[in-house]
PALOMI-487396 format. One record per atom (N, C-alpha, C): residue number from 1; x, y, z. Coordinates in Angstrom, 3 decimals. Example, Ala and Ser with C-alpha at 12.3 -4.5 7.8 and 13.67 -1.06 7.14 Angstrom:
BEGIN
<pt nr="1" c1="13.190" c2="-5.690" c3="7.800"/>
<pt nr="1" c1="12.300" c2="-4.500" c3="7.800"/>
<pt nr="1" c1="13.200" c2="-3.300" c3="7.800"/>
<pt nr="2" c1="12.850" c2="-2.250" c3="7.080"/>
<pt nr="2" c1="13.670" c2="-1.060" c3="7.140"/>
<pt nr="2" c1="12.900" c2="0.030" c3="7.870"/>
//
This chain:
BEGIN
<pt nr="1" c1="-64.535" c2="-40.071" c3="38.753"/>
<pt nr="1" c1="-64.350" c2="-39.130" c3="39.833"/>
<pt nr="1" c1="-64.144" c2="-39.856" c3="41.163"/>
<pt nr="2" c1="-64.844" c2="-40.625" c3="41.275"/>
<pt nr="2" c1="-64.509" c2="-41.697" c3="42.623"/>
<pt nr="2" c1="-63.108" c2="-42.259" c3="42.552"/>
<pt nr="3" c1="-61.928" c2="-42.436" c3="42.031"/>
<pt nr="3" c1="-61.139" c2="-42.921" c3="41.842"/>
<pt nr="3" c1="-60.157" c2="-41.733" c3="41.917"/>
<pt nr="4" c1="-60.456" c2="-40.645" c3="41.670"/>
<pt nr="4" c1="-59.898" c2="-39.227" c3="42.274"/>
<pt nr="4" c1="-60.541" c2="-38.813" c3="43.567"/>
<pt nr="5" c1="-61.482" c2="-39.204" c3="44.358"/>
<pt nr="5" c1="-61.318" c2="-39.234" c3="45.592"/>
<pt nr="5" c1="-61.061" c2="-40.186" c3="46.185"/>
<pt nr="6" c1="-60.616" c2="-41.417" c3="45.985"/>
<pt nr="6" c1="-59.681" c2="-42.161" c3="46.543"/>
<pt nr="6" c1="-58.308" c2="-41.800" c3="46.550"/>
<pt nr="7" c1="-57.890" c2="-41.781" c3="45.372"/>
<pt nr="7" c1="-56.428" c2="-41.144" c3="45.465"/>
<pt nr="7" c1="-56.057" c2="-39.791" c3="46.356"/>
<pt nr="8" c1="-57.058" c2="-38.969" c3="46.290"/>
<pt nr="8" c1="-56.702" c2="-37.692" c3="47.005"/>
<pt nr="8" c1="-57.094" c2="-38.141" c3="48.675"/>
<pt nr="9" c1="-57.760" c2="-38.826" c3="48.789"/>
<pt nr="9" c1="-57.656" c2="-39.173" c3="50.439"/>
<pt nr="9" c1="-56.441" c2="-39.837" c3="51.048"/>
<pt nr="10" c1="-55.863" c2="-40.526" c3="49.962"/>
<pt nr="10" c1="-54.528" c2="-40.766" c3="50.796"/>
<pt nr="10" c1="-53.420" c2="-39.298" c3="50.782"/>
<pt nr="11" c1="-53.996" c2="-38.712" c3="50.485"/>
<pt nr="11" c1="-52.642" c2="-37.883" c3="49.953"/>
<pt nr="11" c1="-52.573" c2="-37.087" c3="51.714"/>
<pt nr="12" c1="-52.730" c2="-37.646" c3="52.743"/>
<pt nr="12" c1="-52.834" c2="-36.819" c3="54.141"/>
<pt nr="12" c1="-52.602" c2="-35.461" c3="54.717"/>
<pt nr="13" c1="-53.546" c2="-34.520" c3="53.757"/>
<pt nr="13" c1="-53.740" c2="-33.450" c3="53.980"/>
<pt nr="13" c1="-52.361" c2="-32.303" c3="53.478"/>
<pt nr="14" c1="-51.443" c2="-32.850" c3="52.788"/>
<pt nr="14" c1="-50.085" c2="-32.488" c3="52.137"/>
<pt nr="14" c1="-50.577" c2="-31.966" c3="51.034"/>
<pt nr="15" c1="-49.610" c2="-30.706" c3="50.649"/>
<pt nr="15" c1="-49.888" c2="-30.148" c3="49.365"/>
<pt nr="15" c1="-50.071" c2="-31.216" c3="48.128"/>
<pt nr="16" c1="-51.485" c2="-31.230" c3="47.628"/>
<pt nr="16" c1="-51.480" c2="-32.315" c3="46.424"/>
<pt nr="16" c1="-50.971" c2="-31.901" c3="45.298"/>
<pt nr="17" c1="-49.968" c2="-32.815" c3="44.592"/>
<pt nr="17" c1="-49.475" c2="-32.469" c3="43.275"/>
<pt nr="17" c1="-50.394" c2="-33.277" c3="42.234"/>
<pt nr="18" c1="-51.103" c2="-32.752" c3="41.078"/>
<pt nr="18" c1="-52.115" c2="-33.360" c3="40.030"/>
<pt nr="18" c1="-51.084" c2="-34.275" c3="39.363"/>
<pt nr="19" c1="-49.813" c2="-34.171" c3="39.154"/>
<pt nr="19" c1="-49.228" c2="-35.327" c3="38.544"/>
<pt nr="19" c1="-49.126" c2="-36.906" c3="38.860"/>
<pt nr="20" c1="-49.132" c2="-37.220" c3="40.019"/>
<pt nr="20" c1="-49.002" c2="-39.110" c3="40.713"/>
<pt nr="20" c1="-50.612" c2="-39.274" c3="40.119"/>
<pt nr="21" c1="-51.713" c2="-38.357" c3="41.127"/>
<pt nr="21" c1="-52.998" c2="-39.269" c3="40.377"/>
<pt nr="21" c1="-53.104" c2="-38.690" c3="39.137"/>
<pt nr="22" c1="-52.900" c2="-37.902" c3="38.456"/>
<pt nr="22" c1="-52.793" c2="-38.399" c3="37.017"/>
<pt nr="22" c1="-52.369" c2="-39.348" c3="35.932"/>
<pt nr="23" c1="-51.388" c2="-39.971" c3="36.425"/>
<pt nr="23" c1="-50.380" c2="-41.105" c3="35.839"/>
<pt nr="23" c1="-51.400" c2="-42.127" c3="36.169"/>
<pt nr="24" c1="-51.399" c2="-42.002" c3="37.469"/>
<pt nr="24" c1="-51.935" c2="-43.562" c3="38.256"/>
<pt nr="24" c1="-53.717" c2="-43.710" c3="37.582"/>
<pt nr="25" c1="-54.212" c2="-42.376" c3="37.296"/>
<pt nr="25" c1="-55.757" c2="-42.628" c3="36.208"/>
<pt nr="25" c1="-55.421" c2="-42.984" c3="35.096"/>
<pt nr="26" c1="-53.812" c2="-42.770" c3="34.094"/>
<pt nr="26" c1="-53.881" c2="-43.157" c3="32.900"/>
<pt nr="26" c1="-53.400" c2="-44.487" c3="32.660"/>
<pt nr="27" c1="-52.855" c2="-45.049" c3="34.023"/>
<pt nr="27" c1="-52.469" c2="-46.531" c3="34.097"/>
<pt nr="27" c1="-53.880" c2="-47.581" c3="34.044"/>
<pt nr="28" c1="-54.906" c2="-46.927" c3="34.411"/>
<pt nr="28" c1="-56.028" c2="-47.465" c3="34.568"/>
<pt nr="28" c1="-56.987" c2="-47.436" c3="33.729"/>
<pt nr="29" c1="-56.684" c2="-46.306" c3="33.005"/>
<pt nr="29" c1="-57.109" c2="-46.384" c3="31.638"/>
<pt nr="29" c1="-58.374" c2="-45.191" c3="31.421"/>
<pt nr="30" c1="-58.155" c2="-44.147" c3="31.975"/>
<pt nr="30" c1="-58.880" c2="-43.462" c3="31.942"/>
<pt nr="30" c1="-58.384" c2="-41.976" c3="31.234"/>
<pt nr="31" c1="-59.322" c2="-41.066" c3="30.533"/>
<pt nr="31" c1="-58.523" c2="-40.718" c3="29.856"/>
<pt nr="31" c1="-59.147" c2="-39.104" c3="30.330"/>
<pt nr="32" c1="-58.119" c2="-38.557" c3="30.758"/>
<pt nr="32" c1="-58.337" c2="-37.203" c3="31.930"/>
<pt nr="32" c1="-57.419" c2="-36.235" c3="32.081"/>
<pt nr="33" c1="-57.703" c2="-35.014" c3="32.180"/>
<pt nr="33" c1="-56.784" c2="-33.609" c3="31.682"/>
<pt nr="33" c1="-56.066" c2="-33.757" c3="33.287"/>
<pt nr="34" c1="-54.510" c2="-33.329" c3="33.008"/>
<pt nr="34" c1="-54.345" c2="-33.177" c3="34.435"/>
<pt nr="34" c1="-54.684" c2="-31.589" c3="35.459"/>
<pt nr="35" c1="-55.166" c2="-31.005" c3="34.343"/>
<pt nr="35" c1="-56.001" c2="-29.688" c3="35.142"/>
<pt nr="35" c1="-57.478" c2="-30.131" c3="35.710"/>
<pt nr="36" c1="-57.920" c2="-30.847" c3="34.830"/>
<pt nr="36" c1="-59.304" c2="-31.733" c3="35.435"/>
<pt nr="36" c1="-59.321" c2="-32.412" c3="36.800"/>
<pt nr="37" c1="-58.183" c2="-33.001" c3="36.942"/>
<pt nr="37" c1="-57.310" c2="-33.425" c3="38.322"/>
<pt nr="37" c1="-57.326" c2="-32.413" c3="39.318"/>
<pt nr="38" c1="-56.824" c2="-31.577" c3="38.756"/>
<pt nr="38" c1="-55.920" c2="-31.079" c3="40.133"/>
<pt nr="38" c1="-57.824" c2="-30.031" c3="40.538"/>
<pt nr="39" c1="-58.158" c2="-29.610" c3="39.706"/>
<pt nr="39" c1="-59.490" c2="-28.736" c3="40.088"/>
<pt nr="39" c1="-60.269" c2="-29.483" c3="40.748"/>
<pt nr="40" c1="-60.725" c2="-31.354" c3="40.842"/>
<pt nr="40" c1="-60.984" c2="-32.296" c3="41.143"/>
<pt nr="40" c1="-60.756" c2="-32.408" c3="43.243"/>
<pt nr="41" c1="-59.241" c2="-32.139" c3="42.926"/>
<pt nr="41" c1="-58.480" c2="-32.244" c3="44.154"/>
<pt nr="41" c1="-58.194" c2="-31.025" c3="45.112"/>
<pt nr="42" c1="-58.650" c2="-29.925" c3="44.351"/>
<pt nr="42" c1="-58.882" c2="-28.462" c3="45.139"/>
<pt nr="42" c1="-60.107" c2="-29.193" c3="46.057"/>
<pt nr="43" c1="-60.696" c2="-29.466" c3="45.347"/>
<pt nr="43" c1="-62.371" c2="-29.339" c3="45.625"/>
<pt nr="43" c1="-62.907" c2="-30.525" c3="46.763"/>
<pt nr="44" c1="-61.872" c2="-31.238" c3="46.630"/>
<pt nr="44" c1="-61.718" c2="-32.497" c3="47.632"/>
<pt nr="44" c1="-60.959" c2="-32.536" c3="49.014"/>
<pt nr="45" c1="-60.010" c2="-31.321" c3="48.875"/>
<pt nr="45" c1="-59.042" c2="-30.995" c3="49.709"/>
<pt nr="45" c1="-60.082" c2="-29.761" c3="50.432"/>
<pt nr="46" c1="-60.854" c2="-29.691" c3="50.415"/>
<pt nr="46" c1="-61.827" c2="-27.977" c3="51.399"/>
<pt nr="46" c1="-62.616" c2="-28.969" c3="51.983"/>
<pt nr="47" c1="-63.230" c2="-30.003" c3="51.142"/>
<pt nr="47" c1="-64.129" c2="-31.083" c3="51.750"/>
<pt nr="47" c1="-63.715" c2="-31.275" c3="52.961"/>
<pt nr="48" c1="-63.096" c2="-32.268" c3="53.327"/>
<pt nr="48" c1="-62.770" c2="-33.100" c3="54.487"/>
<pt nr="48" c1="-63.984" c2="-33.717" c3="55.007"/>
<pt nr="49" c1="-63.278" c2="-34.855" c3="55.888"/>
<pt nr="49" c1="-64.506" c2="-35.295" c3="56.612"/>
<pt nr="49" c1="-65.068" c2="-34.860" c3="57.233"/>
<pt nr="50" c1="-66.246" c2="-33.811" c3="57.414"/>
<pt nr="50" c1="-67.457" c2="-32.926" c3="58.292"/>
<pt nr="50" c1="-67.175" c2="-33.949" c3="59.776"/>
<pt nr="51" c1="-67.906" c2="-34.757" c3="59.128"/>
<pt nr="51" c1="-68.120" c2="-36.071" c3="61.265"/>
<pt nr="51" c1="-66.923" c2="-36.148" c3="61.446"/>
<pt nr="52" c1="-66.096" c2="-36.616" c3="60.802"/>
<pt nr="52" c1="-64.187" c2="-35.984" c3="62.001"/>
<pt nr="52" c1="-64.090" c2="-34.955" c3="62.794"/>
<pt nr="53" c1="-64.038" c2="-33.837" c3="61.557"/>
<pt nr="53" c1="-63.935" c2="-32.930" c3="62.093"/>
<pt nr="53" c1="-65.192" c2="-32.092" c3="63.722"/>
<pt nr="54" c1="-66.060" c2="-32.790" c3="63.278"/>
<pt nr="54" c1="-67.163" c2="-32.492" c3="64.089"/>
<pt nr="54" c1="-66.852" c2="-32.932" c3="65.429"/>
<pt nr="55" c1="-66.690" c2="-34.545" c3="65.401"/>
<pt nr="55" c1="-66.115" c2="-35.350" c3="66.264"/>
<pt nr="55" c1="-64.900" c2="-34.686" c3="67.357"/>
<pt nr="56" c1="-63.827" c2="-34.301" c3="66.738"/>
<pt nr="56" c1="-62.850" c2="-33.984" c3="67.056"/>
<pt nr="56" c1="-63.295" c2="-32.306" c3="67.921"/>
<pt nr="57" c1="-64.027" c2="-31.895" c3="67.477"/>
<pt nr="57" c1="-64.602" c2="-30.749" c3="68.167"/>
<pt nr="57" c1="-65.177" c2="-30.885" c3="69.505"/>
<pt nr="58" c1="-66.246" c2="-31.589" c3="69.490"/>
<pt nr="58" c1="-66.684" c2="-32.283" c3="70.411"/>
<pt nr="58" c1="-65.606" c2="-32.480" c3="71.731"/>
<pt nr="59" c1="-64.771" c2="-33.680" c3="71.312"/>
<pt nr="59" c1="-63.765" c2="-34.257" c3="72.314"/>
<pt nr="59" c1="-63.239" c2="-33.581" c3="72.993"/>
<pt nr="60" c1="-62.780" c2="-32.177" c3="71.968"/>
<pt nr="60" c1="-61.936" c2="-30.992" c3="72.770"/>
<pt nr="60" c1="-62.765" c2="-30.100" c3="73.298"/>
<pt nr="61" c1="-64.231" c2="-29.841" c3="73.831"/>
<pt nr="61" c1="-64.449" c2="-29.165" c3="73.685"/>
<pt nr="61" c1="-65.771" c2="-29.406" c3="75.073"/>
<pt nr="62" c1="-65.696" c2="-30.875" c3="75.248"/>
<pt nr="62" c1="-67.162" c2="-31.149" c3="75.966"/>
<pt nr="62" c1="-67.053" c2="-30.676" c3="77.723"/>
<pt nr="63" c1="-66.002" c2="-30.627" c3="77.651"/>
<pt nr="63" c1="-65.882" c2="-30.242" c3="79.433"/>
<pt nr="63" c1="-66.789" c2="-28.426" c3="79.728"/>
<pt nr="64" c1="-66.883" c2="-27.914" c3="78.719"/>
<pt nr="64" c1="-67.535" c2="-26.639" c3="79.087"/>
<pt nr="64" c1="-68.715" c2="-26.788" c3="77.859"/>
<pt nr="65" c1="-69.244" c2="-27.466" c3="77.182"/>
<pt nr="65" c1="-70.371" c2="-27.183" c3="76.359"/>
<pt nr="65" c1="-71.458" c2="-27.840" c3="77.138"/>
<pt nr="66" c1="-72.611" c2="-26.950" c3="77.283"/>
<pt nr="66" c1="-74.010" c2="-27.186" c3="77.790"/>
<pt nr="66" c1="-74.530" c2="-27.528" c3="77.224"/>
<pt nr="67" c1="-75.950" c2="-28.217" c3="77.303"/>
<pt nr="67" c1="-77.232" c2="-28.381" c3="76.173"/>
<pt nr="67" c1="-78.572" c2="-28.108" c3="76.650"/>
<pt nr="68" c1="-78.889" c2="-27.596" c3="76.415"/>
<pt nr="68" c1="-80.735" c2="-27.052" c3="76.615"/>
<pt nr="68" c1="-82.226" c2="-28.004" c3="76.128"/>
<pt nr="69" c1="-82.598" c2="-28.071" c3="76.682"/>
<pt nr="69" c1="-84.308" c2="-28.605" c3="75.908"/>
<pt nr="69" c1="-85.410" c2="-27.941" c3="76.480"/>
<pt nr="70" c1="-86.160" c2="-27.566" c3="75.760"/>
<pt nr="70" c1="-87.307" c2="-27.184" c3="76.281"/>
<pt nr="70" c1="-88.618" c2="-27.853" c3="76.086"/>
<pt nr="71" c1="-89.454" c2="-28.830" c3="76.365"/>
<pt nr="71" c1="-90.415" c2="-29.629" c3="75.784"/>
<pt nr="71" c1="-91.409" c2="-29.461" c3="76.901"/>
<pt nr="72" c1="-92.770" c2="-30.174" c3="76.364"/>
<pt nr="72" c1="-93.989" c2="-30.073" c3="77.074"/>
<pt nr="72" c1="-94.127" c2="-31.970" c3="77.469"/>
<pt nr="73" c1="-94.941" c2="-32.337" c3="77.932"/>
<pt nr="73" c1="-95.839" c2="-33.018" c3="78.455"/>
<pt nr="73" c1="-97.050" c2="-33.173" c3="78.977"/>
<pt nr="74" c1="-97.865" c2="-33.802" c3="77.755"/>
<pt nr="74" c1="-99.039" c2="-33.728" c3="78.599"/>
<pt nr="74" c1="-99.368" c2="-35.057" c3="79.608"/>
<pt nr="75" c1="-100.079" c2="-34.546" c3="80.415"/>
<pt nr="75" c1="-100.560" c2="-35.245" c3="81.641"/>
<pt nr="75" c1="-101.711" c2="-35.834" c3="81.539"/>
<pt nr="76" c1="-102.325" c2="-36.733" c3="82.806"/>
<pt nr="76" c1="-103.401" c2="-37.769" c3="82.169"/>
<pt nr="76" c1="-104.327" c2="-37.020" c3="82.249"/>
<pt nr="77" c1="-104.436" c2="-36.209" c3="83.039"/>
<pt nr="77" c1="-105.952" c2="-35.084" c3="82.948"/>
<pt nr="77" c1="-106.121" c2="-34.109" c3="81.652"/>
<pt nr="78" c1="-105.521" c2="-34.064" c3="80.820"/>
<pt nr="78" c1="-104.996" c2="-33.181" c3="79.554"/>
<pt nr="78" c1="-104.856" c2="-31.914" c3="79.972"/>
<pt nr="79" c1="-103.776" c2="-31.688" c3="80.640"/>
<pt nr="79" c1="-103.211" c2="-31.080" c3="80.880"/>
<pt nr="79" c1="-101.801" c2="-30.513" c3="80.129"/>
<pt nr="80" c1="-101.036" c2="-29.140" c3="80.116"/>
<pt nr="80" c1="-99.796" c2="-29.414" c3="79.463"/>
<pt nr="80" c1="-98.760" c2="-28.651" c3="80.721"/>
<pt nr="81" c1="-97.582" c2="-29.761" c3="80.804"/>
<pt nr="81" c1="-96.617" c2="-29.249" c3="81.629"/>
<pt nr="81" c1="-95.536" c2="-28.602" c3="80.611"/>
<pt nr="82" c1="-94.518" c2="-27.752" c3="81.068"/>
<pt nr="82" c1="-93.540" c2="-27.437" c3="80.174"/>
<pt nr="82" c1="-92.434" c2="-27.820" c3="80.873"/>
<pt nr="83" c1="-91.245" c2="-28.106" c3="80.829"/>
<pt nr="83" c1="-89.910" c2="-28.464" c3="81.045"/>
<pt nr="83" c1="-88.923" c2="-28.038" c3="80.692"/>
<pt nr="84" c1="-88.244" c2="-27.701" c3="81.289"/>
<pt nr="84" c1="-86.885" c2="-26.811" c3="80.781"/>
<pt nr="84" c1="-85.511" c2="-27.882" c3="81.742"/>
<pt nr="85" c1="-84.974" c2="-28.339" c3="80.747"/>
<pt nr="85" c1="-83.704" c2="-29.198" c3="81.102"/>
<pt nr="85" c1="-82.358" c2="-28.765" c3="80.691"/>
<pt nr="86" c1="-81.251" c2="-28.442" c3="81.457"/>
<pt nr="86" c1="-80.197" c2="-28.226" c3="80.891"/>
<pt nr="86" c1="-79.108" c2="-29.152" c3="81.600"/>
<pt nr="87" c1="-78.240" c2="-29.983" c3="80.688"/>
<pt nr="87" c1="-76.959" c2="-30.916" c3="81.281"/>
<pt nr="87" c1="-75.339" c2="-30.389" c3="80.891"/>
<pt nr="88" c1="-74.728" c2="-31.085" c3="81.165"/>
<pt nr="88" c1="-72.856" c2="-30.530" c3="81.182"/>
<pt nr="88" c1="-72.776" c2="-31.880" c3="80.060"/>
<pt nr="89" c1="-72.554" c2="-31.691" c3="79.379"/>
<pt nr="89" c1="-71.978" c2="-32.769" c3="78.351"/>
<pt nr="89" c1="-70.441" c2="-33.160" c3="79.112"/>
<pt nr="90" c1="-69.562" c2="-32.551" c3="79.383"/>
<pt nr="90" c1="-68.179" c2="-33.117" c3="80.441"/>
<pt nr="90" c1="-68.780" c2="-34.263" c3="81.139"/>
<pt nr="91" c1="-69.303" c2="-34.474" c3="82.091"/>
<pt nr="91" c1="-69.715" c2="-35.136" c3="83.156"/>
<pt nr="91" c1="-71.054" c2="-35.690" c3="83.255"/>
<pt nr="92" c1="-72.089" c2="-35.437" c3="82.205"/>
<pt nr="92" c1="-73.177" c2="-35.409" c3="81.654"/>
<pt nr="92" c1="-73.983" c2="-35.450" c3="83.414"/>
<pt nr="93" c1="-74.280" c2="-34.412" c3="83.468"/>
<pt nr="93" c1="-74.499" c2="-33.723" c3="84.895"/>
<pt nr="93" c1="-75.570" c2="-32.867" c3="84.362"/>
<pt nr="94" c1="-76.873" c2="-32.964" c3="85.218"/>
<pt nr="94" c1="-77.636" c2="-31.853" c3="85.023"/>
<pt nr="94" c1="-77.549" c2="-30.516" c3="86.037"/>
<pt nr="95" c1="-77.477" c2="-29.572" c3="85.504"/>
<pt nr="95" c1="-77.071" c2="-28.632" c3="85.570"/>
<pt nr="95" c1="-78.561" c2="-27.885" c3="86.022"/>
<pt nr="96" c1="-79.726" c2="-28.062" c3="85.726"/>
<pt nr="96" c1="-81.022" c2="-27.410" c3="85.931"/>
<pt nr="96" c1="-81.963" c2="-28.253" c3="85.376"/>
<pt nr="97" c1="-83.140" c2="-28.334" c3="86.374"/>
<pt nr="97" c1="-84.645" c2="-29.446" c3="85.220"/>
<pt nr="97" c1="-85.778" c2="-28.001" c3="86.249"/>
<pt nr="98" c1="-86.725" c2="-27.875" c3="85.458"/>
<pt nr="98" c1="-87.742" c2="-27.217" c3="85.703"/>
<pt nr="98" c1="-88.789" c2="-27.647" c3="85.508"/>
<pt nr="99" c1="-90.208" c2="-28.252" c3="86.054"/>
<pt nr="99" c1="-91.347" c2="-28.112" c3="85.091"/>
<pt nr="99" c1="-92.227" c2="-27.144" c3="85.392"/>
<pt nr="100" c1="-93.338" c2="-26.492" c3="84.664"/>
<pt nr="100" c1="-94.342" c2="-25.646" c3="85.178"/>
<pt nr="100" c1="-95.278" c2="-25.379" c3="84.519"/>
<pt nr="101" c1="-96.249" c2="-24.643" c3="85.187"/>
<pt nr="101" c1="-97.796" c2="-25.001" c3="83.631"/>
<pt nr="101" c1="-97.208" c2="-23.584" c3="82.839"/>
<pt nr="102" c1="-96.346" c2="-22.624" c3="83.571"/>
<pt nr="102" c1="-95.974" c2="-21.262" c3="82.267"/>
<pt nr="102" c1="-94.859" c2="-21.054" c3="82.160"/>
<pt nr="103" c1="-94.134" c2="-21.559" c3="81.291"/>
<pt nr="103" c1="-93.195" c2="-20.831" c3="80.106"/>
<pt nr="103" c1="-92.190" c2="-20.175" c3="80.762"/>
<pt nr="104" c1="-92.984" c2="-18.837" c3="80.957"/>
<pt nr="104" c1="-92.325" c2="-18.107" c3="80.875"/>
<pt nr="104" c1="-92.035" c2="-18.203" c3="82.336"/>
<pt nr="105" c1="-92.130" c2="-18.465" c3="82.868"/>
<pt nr="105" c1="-92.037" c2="-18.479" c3="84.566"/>
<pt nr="105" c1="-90.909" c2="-19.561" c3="85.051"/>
<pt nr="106" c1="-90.746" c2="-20.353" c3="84.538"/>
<pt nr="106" c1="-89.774" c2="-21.659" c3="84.311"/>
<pt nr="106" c1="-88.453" c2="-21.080" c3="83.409"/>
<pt nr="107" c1="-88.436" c2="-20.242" c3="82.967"/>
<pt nr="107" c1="-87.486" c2="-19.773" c3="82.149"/>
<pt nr="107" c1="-86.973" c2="-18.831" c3="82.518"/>
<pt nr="108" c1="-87.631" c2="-17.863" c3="83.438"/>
<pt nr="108" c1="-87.125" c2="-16.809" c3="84.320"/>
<pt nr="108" c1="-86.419" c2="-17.278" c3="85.634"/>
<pt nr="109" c1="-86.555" c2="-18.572" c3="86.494"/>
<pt nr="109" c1="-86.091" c2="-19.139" c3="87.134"/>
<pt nr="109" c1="-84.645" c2="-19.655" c3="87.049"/>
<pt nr="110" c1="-85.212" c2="-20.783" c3="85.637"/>
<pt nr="110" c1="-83.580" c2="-20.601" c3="84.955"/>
<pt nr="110" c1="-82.558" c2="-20.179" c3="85.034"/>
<pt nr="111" c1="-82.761" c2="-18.901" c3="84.108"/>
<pt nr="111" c1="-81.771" c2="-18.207" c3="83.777"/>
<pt nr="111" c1="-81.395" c2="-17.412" c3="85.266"/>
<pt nr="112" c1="-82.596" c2="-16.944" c3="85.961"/>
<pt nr="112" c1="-81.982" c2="-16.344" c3="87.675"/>
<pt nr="112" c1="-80.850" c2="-16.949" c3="88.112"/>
<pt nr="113" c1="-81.273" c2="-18.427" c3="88.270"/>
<pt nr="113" c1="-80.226" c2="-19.088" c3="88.880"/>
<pt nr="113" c1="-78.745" c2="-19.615" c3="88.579"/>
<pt nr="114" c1="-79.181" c2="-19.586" c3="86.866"/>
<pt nr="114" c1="-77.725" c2="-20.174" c3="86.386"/>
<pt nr="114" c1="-76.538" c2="-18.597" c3="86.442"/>
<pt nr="115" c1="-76.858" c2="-17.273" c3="86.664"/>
<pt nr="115" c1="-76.638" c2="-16.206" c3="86.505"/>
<pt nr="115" c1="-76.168" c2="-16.031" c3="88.420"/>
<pt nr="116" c1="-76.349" c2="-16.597" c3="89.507"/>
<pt nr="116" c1="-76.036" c2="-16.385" c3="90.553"/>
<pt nr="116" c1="-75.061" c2="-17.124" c3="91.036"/>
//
């Protein structure tokens, strides 16, 4: 099967015909239905590379995608702060940092402001 996803990765995203890597598995000595193939190469052809494609999303895409965190910290008195951070992936620019001892109060700020 590895030797049918080699062959089908070169095939650059073009309608695959089960006949070339079929020949080219029986030159090698393997002994394989060419319907076994081509069902092989359906199944390889939906695949694609996920991190390309992911990648490629990204690139086109970072000038308007935000990112959020929300985390705590505790302090030396044991204390807990909360934090609310949001940046511009474009320009990697923060866009909002908050800390506060409530939640919910840091989060209502937030959103006030990114909304004005």
């Amino acid at each position: 099967m590895r030797e049918i996803r080699l062959y089908g990765s070169e095939g650059g995203g073009a309608a695959r015909s089960p006949y070339p890597y079929h020949g080219e598995l029986q030159k090698l000595g393997f002994v394989i239905s060419e319907r076994t193939v081509a069902r092989y190469l359906q199944r390889v052809g939906r695949r694609g590379d996920s991190r390309k494609a992911w990648l490629t999303f990204l690139r086109n895409h970072r000038e308007v995608i935000a990112a959020f965190d929300f985390f705590t910290i505790p302090t030396v008195t044991f204390q807990v702060l909360y934090c609310f951070f949001v940046i511009e992936h474009g320009r990697r620019k923060i866009l909002h940092f908050n800390v506060t001892r409530h939640p919910t109060a840091a989060l209502r700020e937030a959103f006030s402001e990114a909304a004005s």
